[in-house]
N, C-alpha and C positions, 0 to 999 in steps of 0.2 A: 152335606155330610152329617151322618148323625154320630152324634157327642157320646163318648164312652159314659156307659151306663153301671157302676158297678151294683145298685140298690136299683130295683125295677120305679119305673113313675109312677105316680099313683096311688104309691103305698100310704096306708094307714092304720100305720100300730101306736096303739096308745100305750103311748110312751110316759104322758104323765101320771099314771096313775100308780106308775113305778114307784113314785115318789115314798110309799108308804115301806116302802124295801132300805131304797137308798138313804134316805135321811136317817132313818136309826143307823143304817154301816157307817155312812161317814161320820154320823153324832159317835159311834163306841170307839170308831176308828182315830178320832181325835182326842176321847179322852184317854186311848192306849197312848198316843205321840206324848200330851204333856205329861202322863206319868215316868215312861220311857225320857225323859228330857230331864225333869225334874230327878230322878236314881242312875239310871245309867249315862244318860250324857251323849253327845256326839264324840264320834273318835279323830278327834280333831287332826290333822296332818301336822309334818312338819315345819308348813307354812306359818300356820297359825301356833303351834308350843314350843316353836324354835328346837335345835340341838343338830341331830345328825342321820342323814339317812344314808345309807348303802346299798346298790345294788348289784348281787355278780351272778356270773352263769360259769358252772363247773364247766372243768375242763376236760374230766372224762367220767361220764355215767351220773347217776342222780347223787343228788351231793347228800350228805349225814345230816340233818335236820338238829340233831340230839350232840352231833360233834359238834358243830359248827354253836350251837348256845352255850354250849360247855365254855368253848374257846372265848366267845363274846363275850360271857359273862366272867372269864377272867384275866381281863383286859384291864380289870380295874377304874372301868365306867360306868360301874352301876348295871343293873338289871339289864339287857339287852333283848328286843323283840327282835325274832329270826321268824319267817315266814316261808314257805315255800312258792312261788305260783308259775304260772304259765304250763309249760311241759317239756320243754325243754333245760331244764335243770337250774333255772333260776330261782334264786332265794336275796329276798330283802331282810335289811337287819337295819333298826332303830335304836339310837342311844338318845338316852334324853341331854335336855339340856346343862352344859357343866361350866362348873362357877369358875372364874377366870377368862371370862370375854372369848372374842377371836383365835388367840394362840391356841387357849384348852379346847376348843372345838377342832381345829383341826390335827390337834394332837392325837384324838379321837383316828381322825381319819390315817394318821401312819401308821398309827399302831395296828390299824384294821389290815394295811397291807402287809404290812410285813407278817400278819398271821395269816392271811389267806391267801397271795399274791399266787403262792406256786401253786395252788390246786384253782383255784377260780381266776376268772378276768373280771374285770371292777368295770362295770355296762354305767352304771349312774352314782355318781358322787353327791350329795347338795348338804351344806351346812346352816343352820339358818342362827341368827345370833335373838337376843332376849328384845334388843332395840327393835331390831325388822319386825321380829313376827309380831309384836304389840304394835306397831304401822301399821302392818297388814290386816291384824284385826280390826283396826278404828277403821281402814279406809275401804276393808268389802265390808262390812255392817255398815257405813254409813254408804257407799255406793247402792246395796241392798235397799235400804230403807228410804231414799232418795228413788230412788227407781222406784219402788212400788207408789211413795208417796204420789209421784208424778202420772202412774198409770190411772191411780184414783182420781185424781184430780181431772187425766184427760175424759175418762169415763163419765164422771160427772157431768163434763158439758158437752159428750158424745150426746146422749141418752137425757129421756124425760126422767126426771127422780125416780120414776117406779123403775124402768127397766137399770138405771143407774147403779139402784141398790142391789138388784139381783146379779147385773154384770161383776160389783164390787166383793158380793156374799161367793160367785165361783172363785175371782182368783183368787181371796184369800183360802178357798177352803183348798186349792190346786197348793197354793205353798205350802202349806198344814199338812199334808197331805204327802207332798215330797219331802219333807224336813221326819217325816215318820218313817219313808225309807230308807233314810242315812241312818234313822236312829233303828230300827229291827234288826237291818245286815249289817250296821257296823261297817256301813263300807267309810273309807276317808272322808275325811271333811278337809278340804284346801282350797285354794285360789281357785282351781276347776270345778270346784262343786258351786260354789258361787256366780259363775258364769254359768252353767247351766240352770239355776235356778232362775236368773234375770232372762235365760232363753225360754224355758217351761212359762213364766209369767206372759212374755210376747204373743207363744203359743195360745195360751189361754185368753189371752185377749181378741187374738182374731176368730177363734172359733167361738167364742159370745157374742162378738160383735157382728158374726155373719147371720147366727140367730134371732140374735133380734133385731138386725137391720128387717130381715122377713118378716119379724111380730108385729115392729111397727107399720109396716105397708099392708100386713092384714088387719092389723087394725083401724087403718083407714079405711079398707077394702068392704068387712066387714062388719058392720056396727049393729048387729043385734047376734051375730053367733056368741054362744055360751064361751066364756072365757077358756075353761078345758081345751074345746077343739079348734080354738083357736089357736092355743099353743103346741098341741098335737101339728096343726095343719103346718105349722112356721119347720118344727121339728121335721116332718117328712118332705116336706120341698126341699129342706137343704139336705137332706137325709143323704143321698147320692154326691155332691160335693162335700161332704164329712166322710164319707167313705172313702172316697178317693185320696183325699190330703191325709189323712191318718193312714192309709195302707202304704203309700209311698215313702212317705215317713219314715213309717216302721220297718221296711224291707230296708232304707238305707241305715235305720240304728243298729240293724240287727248285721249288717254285714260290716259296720263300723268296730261290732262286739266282739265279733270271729277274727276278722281279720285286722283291724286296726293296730292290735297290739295293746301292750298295757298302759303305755302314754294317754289312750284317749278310750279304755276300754270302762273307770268309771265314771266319766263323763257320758261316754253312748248309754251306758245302763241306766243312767240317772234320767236321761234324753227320753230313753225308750219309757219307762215308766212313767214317765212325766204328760208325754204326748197320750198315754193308754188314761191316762186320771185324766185331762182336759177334755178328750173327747167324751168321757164319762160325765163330766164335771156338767159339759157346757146342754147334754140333755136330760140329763137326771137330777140336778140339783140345783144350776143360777135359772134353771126357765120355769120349772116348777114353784122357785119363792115367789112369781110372779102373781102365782092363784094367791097371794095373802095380799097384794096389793093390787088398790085400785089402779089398776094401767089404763082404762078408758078416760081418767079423771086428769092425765096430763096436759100437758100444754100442746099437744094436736090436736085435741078438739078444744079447745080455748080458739086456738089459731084459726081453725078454719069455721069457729061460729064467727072470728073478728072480721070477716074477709066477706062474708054474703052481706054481715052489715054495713060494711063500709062501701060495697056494690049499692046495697038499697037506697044508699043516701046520694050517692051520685047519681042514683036512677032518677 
């Protein structure tokens, strides 16, 4: 039976010489993320800033956007973010966080119904207190940072130093990368973005590690071809299995996005763009730093000059 073919065999585009494109995008493209970090900030949820969220859907025709913040904001809880989404007449509203612990938060929340009970129905409720969401910060930043720590680490003794470094230089530049589109769209930052980001990192790790599992068995294979087409050649053999796994992917992010709802809608966005930057990542930028290092000089030709010797001497 012959194996579904999305990329024809045989291909060979040079692909590394891309390099000269991508490296400045992604070099401008991170220096836009730290400045965007550094002035604007992520729009943190209310996982992580604590206070109060509300979500309702009218209960006949599209609801007042202008009435409804009117209302909220005199409630006497401070400014109130009222949002419209979906299309079916749902609107979220955010109060920050209010001094007085537990009681004053959900004080918040009575007073919300009893202003909007009779024209909307109340779909999501969640209150988050000053205590939790500072937990929640130390324990996905340290979850975060523990997870990558651990990928490097495995990376490291996957791989000879050379390819090591260039596996280590995509995922980070895949996080950097995705932390810039929470910070352009402004979309949430919560518990769920955090989880997708530990998923885009897995992601990214298998599609490097398919790559240069190939680089490495061509370069045993071939030991005088020019480094370039070397990594050209590693690039087009998996070229067809990177097609495949990213197309599949991406049909299921994309129907996660329509139709999922908005519980898991940006979580699939964060997914989908994350999957589009690693496939990117793993041929235009961790396989090309490899041209700055010496990859012939690892310990597979170390290993296999120690193995004829150690033949000779038995011989």
């Amino acid at each position: 039976m012959r194996l579904l073919r999305i990329v024809p065999d045989n291909t060979k585009f040079k692909i590394v010489k891309w390099r000269r494109l991508s490296y400045p995008f992604s070099a401008a493209y991170s220096i836009l993320v730290l400045v965007l970090f550094l002035t604007v900030g992520l729009n943190f949820g209310i996982d992580f800033r604590g206070g109060t969220l509300i979500e309702m859907q009218s209960k006949a025709g599209r609801p007042d956007i202008a009435q409804i913040r009117s209302a909220a904001n005199g409630l006497g809880f401070g400014e109130a973010e009222v949002q419209e989404f979906g299309s079916g007449g749902e609107v979220s509203m955010r109060f920050a966080l209010q001094p007085g612990g537990e009681p004053a938060q959900q004080q918040v929340v009575v007073k919300a119904r009893e202003a909007f009970a009779s024209a909307y129905d109340f779909r999501r409720v969640e209150t988050v207190g000053p205590r939790v969401s500072g937990e929640l910060v130390q324990a996905g930043t340290l979850g975060v940072v523990l997870a990558i720590v651990g990928v490097l680490i495995y990376l490291w003794f996957r791989f000879e130093m050379q390819l090591a470094i260039g596996a280590i230089v995509g995922t980070l530049h895949d996080i950097v990368l995705t932390l810039g589109f929470f910070l352009i769209t402004q979309l949430e930052f919560n518990l769920t973005s955090i989880a997708a980001i530990l998923t885009i990192v897995g992601y990214s790790l298998n599609e490097t590690v398919v790559v240069f599992d190939r680089t490495r068995e061509l370069l045993r294979r071939y030991k005088t071809m020019s480094i370039p087409d070397l990594l050209d050649l590693s690039i087009n053999s998996t070229l067809s299995r990177t097609a495949i796994t990213s197309t599949t992917t991406v049909l299921a992010l994309v129907a996660l996005v329509i139709f999922g709802g908005t519980a898991i809608e940006g979580f699939a966005l964060v997914m989908l763009f994350g999957v589009i930057v690693c496939t990117y990542s793993a041929m235009f930028v961790s396989t090309p730093v490899l041209l700055y290092l010496d990859i012939r000089a690892g310990r597979l030709d170390q290993a296999e000059e120690k193995a004829p010797a150690g033949a000779k001497a038995k011989a």
